[in-house]
C-alpha positions in Angstrom: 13.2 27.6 -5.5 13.1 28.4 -1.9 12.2 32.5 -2.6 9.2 31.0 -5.2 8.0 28.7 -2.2 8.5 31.4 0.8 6.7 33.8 -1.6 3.7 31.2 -2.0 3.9 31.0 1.8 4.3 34.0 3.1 1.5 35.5 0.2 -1.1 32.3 1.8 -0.8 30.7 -1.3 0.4 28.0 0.7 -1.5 27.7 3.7 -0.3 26.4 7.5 -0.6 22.4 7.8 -0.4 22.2 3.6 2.0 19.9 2.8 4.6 20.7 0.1 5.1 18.8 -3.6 7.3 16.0 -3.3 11.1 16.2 -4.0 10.7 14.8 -7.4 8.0 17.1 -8.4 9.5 19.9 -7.2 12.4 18.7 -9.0 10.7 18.7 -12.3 8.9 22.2 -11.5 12.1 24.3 -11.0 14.2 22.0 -13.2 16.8 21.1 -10.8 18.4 18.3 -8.9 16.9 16.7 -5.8 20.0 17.7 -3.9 19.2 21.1 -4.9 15.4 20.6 -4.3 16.9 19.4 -0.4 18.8 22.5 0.6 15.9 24.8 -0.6 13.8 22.9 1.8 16.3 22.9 4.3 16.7 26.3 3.5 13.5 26.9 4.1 12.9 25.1 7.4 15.4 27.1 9.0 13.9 30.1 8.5 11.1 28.8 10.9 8.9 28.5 7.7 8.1 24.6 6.9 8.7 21.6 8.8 9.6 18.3 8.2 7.8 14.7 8.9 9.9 11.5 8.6 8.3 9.7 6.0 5.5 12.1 5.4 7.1 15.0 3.4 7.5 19.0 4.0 4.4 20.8 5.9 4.4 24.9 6.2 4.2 25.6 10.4 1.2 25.9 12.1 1.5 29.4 13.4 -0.7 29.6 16.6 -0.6 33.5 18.1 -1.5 35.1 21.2 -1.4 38.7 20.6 -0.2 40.6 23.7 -2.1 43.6 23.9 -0.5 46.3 26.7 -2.8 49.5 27.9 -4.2 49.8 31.8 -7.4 49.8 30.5 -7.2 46.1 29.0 -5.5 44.9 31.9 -8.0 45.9 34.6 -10.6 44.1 31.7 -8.7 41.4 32.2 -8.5 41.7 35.9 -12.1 42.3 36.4 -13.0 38.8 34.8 -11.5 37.1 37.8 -9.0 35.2 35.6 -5.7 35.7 35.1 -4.3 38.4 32.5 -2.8 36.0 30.0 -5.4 33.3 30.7 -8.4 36.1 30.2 -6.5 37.7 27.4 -5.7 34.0 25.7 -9.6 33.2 25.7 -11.1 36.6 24.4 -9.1 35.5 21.1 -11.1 32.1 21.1 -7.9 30.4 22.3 -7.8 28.0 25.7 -5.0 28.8 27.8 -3.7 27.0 30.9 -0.4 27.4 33.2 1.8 24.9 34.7 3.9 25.0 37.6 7.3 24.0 36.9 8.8 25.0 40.3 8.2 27.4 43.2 11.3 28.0 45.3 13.0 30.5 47.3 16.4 31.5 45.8 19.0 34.1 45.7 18.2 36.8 43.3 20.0 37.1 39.9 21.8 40.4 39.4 19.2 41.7 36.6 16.1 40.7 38.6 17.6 42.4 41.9 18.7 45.2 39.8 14.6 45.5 39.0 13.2 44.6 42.3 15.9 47.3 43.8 17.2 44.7 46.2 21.2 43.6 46.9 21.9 40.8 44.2 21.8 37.2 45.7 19.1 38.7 48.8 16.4 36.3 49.1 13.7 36.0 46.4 10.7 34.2 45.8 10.6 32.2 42.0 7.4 31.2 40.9 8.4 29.1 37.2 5.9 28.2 34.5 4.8 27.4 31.4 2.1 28.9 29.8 0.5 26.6 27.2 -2.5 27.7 24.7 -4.2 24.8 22.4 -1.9 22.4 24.0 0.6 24.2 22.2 4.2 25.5 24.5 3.5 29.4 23.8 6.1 31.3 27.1 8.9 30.1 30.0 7.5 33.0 32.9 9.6 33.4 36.0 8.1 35.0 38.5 10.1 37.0 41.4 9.2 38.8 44.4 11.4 40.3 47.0 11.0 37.1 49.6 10.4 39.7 52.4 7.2 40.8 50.8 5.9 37.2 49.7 7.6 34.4 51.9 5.0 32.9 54.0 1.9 34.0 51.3 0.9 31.6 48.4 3.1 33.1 46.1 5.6 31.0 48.1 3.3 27.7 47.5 3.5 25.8 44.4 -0.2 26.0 43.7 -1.9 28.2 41.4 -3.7 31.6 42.6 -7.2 32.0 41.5 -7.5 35.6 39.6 -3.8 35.0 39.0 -0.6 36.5 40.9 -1.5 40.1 40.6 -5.0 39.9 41.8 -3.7 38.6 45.1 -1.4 41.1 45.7 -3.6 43.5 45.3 -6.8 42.3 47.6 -6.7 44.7 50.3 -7.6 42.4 52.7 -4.7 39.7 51.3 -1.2 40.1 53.3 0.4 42.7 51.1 -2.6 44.8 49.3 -0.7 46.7 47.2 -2.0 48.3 44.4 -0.1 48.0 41.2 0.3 51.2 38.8 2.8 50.7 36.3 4.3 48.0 34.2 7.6 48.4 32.1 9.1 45.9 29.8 12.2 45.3 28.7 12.9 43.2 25.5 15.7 41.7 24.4 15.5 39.4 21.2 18.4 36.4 20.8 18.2 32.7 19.4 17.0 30.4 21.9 19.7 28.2 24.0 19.0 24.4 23.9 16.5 24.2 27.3 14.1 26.8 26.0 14.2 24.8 22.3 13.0 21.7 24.0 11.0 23.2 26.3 9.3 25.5 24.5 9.1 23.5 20.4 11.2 25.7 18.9 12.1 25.1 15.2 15.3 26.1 13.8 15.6 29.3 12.7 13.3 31.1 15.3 14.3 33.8 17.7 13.0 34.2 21.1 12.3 37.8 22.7 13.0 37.8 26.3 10.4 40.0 28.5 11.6 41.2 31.7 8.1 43.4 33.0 8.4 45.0 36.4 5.5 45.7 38.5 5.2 49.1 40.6 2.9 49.8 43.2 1.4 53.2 43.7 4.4 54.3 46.4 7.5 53.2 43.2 8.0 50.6 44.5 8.9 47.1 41.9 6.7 44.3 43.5 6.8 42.3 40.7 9.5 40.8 38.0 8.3 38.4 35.1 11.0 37.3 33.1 9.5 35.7 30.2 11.3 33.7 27.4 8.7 34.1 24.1 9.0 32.3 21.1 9.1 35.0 18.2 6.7 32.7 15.7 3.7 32.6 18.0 3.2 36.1 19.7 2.5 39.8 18.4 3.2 42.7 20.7 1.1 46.1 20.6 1.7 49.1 23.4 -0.7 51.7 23.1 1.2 54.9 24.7 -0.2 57.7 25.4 1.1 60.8 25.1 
């Protein structure tokens, strides 16, 4: 029953938001028992593939996507709209995108973060925490960190938003660090979410999460930048154009 149905889905028989035949008529279709009918559908739900309503019935999952598209070109596209990338990349595919600010605080660097920012693990960092939300829908957890030598005192150490985004302020020559970025690289790491990022981030059972760590360089190698980014598999596609 449940390879019939995640066939039917999967093939857009069954479209996102279309609700699934009762228990008693699937019961009758397959010629089985309701408990049977139950773990299919559980079955089913835990692959990230249906959800359940109390009282309503079985619905296949909305998928809402933002795909993340990574070349230089499209990222100073994005920059030259004056918006930030993911908000500018979020609304050229029709969607609306907004941030918000779970925390800015100065902290002692985790060992992975210093590792990328090539700084002594625990040395003073700057955190800038958010969610980004597209639709109204929870689509990433971003942590922002920057060495706190290079950005205590700016307004990446305020908890306020930057017009043009993050990036676009460190690079205004006549901002207070004017640094010109270069090169990005990303480091993915795929894993089932732990409990915070569930709630946080509306994560049904059964769906990974890909954790993003993308470091920033400036034109002298230096990192500027980390964003470590907690991405629920069911909503985002990656593509990296690299040339060769």
């Amino acid at each position: 029953m449940a390879n019939e149905l995640r066939t039917e889905i999967l093939r857009g028989d069954l479209a996102p938001g279309d609700q699934l035949s009762s228990e008693n008529e699937l019961k009758d279709r397959f010629g089985v028992t309701r408990t049977t009918v139950r773990k299919g559908i559980a079955l089913l739900r835990a692959e990230g593939l249906i959800t359940s309503k109390q009282g309503k019935g079985a619905f296949v999952r909305e998928r809402p996507h933002v795909n993340l598209r990574q070349t230089g070109s499209i990222y100073r596209a994005r920059r030259g709209t004056g918006k930030s990338n993911f908000n500018a990349e979020a609304e050229a595919q029709g969607q609306k995108p907004k941030q918000v600010i779970r925390e800015v605080v100065e902290t002692a660097a985790p060992e992975r973060i210093a590792q990328l920012l090539g700084i002594e693990p625990g040395a003073p960092v700057v955190a800038r925490r958010f969610l980004f939300v597209t639709d109204d829908t929870p689509m990433q957890l971003v942590d922002c960190y920057y060495d706190a030598k290079v950005a205590g005192g700016t307004r990446l150490a305020e908890a306020r938003l930057i017009k043009g985004g993050a990036n676009a302020y460190v690079e205004d020559p006549e901002g207070p660090i004017g640094r010109r970025i270069v090169q990005f690289i990303e480091d993915l790491d795929v894993r089932m979410p732990y409990p915070h990022e569930v709630d946080q981030l509306d994560i049904p059972d059964g769906v990974p999460v890909a954790r993003v760590l993308r470091t920033a360089y400036d034109s002298a190698g230096d990192a500027i930048e980390v964003l470590d980014s907690i991405v629920p598999c069911d909503r985002h596609a990656f593509r990296y154009v690299i040339d060769v």
